[in-house]
N, C-alpha and C positions, 0 to 999 in steps of 0.2 A: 673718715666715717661719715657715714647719713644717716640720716634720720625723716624718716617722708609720714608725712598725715594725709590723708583723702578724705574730701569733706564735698560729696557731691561732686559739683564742676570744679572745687578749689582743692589743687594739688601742693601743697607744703613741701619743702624740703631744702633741709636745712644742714648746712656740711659744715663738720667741723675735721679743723687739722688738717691734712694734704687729700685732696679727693684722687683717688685710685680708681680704675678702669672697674674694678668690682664694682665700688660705688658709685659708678656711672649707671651702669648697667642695672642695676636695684632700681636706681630712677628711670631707665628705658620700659621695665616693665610697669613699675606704677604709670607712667604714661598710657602704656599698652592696656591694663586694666578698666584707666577711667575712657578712654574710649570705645572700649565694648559695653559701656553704659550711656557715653554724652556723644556729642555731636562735636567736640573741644573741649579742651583744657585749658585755666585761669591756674597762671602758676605765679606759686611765691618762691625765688630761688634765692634763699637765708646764705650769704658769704660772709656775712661778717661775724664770723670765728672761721673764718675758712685759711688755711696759712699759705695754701698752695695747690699742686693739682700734677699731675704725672703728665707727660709727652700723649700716651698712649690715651686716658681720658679727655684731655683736650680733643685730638684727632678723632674719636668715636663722636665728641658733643657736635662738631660741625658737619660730621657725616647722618649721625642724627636727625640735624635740626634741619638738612637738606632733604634728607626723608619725610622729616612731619614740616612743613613749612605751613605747611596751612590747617593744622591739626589745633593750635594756638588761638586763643583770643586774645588773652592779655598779658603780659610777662612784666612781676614785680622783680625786681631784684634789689637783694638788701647788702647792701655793703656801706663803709666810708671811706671803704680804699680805691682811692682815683685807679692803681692800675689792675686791682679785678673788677672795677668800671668797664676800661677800656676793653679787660677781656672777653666778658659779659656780652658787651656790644658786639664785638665782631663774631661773636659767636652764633650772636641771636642774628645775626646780618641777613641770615638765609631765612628768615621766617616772616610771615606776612601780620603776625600778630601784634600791638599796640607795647609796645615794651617803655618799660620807666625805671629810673633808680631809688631805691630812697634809705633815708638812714635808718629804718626801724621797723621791725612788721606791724606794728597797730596801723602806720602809716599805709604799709604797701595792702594791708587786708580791709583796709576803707575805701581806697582806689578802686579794688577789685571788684568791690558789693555794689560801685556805681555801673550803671549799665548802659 
């Protein structure tokens, strides 16, 4: 399941339990929303309740993220789990935007508000 906030240029969304290609998809279009309004998107991507993630959503995020590569300004990602760390990273690999990890949103939504 997801759960997505839009908040001007900051895009929230926060997966919990096994992310599914629906749930992918929910976040393609909030993407697709906040840029018929901004120039970029400043995303929080919340995994930690995240337990997993389906073949077929994987494969759409890196097809994705080679489509919007430069749609991105800043990419938080919240986990504490080293391997959707690792997964995170090579996902975001394709994109030109400023990406970081961190263990907590207060964390990752203070990073973001600096400019």
């Amino acid at each position: 399941m997801i759960v997505i906030e839009q908040e001007n240029e900051l895009l929230k969304a926060h997966v919990y339990g096994e992310m599914a290609l629906d749930d992918f998809r929910e976040f393609e279009n909030a993407v697709a929303d906040e840029l018929k309004q901004f120039d970029h998107v400043n995303l929080i991507f919340d995994l930690s309740n995240m337990t997993g993630f389906s073949l077929d959503a994987a494969l759409e995020e890196v097809r994705f993220n080679k489509a919007h590569a430069n749609d991105y300004q800043k990419i938080a990602v919240v986990t504490e789990s080293q391997w959707l760390a690792w997964v995170s990273w090579f996902a975001m690999a394709f994109v030109t935007a400023e990406v970081r990890q961190f263990d907590d949103v207060d964390s990752a939504t203070a990073w973001l508000s600096v400019r």
